[in-house]
C-alpha positions in Angstrom: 111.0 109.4 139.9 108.5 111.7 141.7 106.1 111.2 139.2 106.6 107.3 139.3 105.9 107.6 142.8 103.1 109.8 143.0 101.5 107.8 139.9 101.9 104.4 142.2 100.2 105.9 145.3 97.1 107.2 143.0 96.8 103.6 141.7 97.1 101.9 145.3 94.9 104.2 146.7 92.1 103.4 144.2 92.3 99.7 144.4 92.6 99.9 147.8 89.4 101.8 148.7 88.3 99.7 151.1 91.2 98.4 152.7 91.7 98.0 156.5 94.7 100.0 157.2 97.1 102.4 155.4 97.6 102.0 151.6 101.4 101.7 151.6 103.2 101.1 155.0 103.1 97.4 155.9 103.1 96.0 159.7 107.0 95.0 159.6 107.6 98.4 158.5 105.5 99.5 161.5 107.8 96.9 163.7 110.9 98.5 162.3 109.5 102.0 163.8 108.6 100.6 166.8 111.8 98.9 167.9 113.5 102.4 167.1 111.3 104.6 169.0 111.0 104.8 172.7 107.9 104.4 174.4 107.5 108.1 175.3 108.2 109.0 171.5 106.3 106.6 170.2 103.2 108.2 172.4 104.2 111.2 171.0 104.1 109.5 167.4 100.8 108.3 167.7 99.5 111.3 169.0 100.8 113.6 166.6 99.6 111.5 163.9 95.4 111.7 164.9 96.0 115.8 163.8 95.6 116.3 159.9 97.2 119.8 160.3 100.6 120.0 158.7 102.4 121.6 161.9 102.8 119.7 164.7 99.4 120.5 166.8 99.9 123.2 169.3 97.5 120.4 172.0 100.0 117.6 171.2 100.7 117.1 175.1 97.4 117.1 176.0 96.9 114.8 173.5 99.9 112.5 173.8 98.4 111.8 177.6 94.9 110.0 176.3 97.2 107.4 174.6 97.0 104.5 176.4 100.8 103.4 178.4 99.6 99.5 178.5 100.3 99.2 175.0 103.4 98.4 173.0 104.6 100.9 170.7 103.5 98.3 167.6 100.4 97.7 169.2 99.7 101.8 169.4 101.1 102.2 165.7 98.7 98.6 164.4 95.6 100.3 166.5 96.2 103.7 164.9 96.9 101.8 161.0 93.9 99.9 160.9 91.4 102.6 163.1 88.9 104.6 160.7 89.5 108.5 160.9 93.1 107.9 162.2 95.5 105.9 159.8 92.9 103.6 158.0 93.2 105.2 154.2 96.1 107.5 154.8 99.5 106.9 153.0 102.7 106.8 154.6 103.3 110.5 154.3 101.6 111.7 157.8 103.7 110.0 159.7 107.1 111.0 157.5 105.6 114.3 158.2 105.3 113.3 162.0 108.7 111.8 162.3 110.4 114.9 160.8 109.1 117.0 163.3 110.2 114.8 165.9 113.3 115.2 165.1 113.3 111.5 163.6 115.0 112.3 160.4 116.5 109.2 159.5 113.5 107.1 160.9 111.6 109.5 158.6 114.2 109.2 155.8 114.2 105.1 156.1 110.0 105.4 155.6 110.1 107.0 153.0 112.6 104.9 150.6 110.9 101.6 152.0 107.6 102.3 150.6 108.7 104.3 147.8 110.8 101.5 146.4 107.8 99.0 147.2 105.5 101.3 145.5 108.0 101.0 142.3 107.9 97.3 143.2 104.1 97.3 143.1 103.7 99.5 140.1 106.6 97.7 137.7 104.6 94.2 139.2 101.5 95.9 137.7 102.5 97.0 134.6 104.3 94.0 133.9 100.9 92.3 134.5 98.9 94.5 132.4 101.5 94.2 129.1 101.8 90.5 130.0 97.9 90.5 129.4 97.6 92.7 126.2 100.3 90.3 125.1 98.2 87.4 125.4 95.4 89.3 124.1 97.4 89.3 120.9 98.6 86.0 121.0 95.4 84.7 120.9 93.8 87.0 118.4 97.1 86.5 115.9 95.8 82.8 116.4 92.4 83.3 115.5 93.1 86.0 112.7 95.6 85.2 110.0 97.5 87.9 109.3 98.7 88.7 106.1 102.1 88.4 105.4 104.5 90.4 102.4 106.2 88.1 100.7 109.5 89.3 98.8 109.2 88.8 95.3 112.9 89.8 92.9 112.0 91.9 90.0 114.5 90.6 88.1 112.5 87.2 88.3 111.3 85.8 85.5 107.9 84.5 86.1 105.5 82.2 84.0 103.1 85.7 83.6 106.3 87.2 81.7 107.0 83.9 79.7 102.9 84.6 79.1 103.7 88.3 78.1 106.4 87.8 76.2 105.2 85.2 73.6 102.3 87.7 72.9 104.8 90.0 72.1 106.4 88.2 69.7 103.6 86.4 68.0 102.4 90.8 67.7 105.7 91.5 66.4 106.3 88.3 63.7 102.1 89.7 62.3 103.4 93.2 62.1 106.1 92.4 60.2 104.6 90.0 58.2 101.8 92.2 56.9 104.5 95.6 55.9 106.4 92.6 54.2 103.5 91.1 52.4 102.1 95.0 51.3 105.7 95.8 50.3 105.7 93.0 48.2 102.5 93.3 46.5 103.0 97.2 45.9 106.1 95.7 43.9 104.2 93.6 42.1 101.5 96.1 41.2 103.9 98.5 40.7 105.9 96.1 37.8 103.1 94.7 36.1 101.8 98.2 35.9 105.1 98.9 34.1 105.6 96.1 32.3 101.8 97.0 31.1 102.7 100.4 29.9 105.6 98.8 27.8 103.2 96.5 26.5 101.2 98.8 25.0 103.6 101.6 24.2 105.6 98.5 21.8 102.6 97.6 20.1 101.2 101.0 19.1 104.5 101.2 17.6 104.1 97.9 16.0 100.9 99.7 14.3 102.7 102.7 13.5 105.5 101.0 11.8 102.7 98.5 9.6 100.8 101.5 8.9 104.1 103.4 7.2 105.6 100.1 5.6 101.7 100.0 3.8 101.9 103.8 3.0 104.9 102.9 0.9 104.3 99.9 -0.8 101.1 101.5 -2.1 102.9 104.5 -3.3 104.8 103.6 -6.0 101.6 102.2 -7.7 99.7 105.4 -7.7 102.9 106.8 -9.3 103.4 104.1 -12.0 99.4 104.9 -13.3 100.1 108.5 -13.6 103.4 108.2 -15.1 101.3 105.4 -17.8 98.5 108.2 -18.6 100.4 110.7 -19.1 103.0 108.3 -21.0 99.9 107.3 -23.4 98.4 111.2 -23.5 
């Protein structure tokens, strides 16, 4: 929470440089202060507060008499808020400080969670500002830019592209087989007129074996017959 705190002062002190008072006490918060102080200790207040030391100042008499008695308390406390080199630019610390030394704990105990929870005020305000605008920022360039989008597709689909894939497939598959069909085939063929070849010729060299022997023996018995008649007539 400190760090909330301290990180909402830096950022109100920088944007407001050039403001005309104190960067985080308010003038009803000044009011409040001065309807709970009396006149002397809001002299004393005042006083104490033109010293930058930490410790109350050891001349805080002396200088508690140069502040002016004509004045209401809120008009000394406005006239020291809004005056260069006393309040102008300061934060609301100084006079926390200034009260706790007074002995104006729960004065000082009040300023300090008023501003603190307006500083969260402020700084959750700005913040919400500065993501409200990034939001925008992307608003308008998600209109201008399309962005792209996944879209979900089921593996288990079946998709024109597979009905595509698919028939290619098969029209590979019906060729293959087609062709080992057609070569088994003609290796049959080859194969039994090949063998029906080899028969062929096998039977008719044995056709010409056989007429060759059946001649051999019909003209054998002739031979014998003119022998058997020369040496018949010898």
């Amino acid at each position: 929470m400190k760090i909330l705190f301290l990180l909402g002062v830096t950022r109100l002190e920088k944007n407001l440089e050039n403001c005309f008072a104190t960067i985080d006490i308010n003038s009803s918060e000044l009011k409040y202060l001065s309807d709970h102080l009396t006149s002397e200790e809001c002299r004393k207040l005042v006083a104490a507060a033109h010293f930058n030391s930490y410790d109350l100042p050891t001349a805080l008499s002396e200088a508690e008499l140069k502040i002016s008695k004509d004045l209401s308390c809120f008009e000394l406390l406005l006239h020291w808020n809004s005056s260069p080199g006393e309040g102008k630019g300061r934060s609301h610390e100084l006079l926390e400080r200034r009260l706790r030394q007074l002995d104006k704990k729960e004065l000082a105990d009040w300023l300090g969670n008023k501003v603190f929870d307006q500083v969260g005020k402020d700084l959750s305000h700005a913040l919400g500002d500065e993501f409200s605008t990034e939001g925008n920022d992307t608003f308008a360039l998600e209109d201008l830019i399309e962005l792209p989008t996944e879209k979900y597709e089921d593996p288990t689909e079946w998709t024109p592209m597979d009905s595509v894939l698919f028939a290619i497939l098969s029209i590979l598959v019906f060729a293959t087989t087609t062709v080992v069909c057609l070569s088994f085939c003609m290796y049959i063929i080859k194969k039994f007129k090949a063998k029906r070849k080899q028969k062929s010729s096998t039977k008719y060299e044995n056709q010409e074996l056989l007429y060759y022997s059946s001649s051999e023996s019909i003209e054998s018995p002739d031979v014998m017959t003119s022998e058997s008649r020369s040496d018949f007539q010898s």
